[in-house]
C-alpha positions in Angstrom: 0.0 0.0 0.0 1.4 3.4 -0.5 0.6 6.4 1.2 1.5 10.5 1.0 2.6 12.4 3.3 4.5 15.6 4.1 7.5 15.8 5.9 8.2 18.9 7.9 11.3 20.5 10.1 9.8 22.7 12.2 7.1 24.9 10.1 9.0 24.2 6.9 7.6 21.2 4.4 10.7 19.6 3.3 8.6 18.1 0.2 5.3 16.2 -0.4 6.7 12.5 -1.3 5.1 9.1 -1.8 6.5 5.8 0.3 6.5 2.6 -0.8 7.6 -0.1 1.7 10.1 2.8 3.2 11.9 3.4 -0.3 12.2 7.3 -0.4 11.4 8.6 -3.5 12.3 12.3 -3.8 15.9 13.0 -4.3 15.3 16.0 -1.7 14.0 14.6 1.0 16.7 11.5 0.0 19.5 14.3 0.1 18.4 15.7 3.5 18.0 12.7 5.3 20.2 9.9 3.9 23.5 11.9 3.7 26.1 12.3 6.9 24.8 15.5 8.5 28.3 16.5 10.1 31.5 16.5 9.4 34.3 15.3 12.1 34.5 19.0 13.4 31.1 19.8 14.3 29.8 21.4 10.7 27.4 20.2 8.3 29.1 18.8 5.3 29.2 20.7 2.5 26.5 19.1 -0.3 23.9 19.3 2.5 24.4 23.1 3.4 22.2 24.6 0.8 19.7 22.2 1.3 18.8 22.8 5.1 19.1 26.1 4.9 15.9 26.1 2.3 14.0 24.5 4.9 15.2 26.5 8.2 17.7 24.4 9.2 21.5 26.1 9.6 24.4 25.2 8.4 27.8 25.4 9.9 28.8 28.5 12.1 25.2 28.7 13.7 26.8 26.0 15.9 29.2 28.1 18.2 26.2 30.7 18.8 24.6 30.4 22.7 22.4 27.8 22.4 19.4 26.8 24.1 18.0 23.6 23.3 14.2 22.6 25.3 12.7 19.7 25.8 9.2 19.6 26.5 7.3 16.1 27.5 4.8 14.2 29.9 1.7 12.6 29.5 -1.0 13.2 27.2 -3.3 16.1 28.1 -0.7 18.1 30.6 -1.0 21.0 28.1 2.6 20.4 26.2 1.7 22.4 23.3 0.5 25.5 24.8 3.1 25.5 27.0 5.8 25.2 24.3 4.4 28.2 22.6 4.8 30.2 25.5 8.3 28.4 25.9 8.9 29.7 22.3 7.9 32.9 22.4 9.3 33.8 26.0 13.1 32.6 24.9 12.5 33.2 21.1 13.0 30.0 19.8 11.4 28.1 17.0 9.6 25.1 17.6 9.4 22.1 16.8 6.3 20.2 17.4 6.5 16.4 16.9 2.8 15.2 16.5 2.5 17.1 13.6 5.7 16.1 12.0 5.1 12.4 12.5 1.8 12.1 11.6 0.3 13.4 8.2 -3.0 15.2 7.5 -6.0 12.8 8.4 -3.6 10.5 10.8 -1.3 8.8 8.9 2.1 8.0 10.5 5.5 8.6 9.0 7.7 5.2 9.5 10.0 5.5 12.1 13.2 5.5 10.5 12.2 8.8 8.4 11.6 10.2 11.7 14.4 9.3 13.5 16.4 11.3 10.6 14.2 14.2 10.3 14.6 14.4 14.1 18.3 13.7 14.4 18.5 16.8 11.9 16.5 18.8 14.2 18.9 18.0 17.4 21.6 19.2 15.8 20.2 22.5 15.7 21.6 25.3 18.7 17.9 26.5 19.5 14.8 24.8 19.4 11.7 24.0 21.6 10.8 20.3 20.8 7.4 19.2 21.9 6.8 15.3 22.2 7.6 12.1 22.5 7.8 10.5 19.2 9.1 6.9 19.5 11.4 5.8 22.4 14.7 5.8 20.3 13.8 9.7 19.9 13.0 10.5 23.1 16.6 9.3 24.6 17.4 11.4 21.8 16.1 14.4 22.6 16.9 13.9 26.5 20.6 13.6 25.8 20.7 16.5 23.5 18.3 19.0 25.3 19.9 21.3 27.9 16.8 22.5 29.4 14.2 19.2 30.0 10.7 20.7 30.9 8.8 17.6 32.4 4.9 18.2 32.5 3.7 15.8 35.4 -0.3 17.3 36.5 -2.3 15.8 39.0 -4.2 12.6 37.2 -7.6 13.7 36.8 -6.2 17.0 35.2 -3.9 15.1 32.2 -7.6 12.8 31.8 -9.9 16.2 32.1 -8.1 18.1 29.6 -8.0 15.4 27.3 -11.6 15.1 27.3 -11.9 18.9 27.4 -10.1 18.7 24.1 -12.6 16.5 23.1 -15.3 18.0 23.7 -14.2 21.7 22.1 -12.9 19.8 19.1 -15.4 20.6 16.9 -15.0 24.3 17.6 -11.6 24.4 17.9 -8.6 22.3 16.6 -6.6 20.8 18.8 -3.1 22.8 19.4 0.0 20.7 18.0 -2.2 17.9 16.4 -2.6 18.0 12.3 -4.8 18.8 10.3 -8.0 16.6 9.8 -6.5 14.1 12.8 -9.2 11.8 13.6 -10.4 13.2 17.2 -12.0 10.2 19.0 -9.9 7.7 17.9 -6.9 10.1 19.2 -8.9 10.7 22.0 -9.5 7.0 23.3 -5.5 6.8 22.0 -5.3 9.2 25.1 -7.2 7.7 27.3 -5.0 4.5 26.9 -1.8 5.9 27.3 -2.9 7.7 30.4 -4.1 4.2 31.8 -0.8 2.4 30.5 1.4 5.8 31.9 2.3 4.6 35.2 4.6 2.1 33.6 7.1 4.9 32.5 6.4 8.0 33.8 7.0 6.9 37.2 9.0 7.4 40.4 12.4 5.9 38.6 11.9 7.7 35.6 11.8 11.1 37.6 14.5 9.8 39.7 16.8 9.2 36.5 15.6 12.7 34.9 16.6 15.1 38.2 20.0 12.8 38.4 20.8 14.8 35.6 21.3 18.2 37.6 22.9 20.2 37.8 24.1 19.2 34.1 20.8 20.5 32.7 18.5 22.3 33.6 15.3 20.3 35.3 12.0 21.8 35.5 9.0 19.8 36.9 5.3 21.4 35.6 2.4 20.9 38.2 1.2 24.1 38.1 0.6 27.2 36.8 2.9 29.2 39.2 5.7 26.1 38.1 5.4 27.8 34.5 5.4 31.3 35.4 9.1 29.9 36.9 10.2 28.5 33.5 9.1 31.2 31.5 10.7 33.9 33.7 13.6 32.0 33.7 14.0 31.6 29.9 13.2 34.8 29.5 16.4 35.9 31.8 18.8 33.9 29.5 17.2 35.0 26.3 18.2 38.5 27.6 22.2 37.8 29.1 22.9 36.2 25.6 21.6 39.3 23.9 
């Protein structure tokens, strides 16, 4: 079976392409993905320069610049992808928001190794805000690589309220951070299951393993709204000593 879908890095559509059984078919999207993205010194080699830039992605020299790379993540209906915006605007990053470059309008799911390189590409990067989880591979990913990890961990019946909340203003407003024409109550239920099946990773040893990582990163845990006033005020402080 085939099926189309669009590839993105960040707001930028890297190409419209068709996959059959994981063969990629435009030479682009071939060029940006398949080739080594750095060279032994920390710069992008030089036939893929041209090409990231065209889609927002820098080449070399963007890489010694102050960099601030956030990680946003938790369980489903913690608010993630208002939360990034915010994160965005308040340190004036671009972001990168993972549900809608995994899955394509109306649902359908990029494979995983196209993701895994469009993400890898994105890591690489010395801003973002990345919003997600994507698959487990990526997530490590993304942990390793962020230096600010924003861990959204509400009280139970919040994450399972806002997700039916979401629900239920769906047909008035689209879900933020979700594509366009995603099938709402299957997603929703999709919710629902992860928030029941939750408890086997974002758990006590998980936390325990992400605060180990202090003071190497910095750790922010989001129950509340004052916990976000926090983050953003803090953001907004090294946004303006690395102006």
């Amino acid at each position: 079976m085939n099926a189309e879908f669009t590839v993105s890095v960040g707001f930028w559509p890297v190409c419209n392409r068709r996959w059959r059984g994981g063969a990629i078919t435009d030479k682009r999207l071939s060029g940006l993905l398949t080739r080594g993205p750095l060279k032994s010194d920390g710069s992008y080699s030089e036939c893929n320069v041209d090409l990231l830039q065209q889609h927002g992605i820098s080449g070399d020299g963007d890489l010694v610049a102050a960099s601030m790379k956030v990680a946003v993540f938790g369980k489903p209906g913690g608010g993630k992808s208002t939360l990034s915006q915010r994160i965005a605007a308040a340190a004036d990053l671009p972001l990168y928001q993972l549900d809608i470059i995994q899955f394509e309008k109306g649902g359908a799911q990029m494979p995983d190794d196209v993701l895994a390189r469009v993400h890898a590409h994105i890591l690489v990067q010395p801003r973002w805000v990345l919003d997600g989880f994507g698959t487990r591979q990526t997530f490590e990913a993304m942990l390793r690589e962020a230096s600010v990890l924003v861990y959204v961990e509400r009280a139970w019946m919040v994450h399972y309220w806002w997700v039916t909340k979401r629900l239920l203003k769906s047909p008035l407003i689209k879900p933020l951070g979700w594509p366009e024409g995603s099938p709402i109550l299957s997603s929703t239920f999709g919710c629902y299951r992860k928030l029941r099946l939750s408890p086997a990773f974002w758990n006590s040893d998980f936390k325990a393993r992400l605060m180990a990582q202090r003071p190497l990163k910095r750790i922010y845990v989001i129950r509340h709204r004052s916990d976000e006033l926090v983050l953003l005020n803090d953001l907004s402080a090294l946004k303006a000593e690395n102006e």
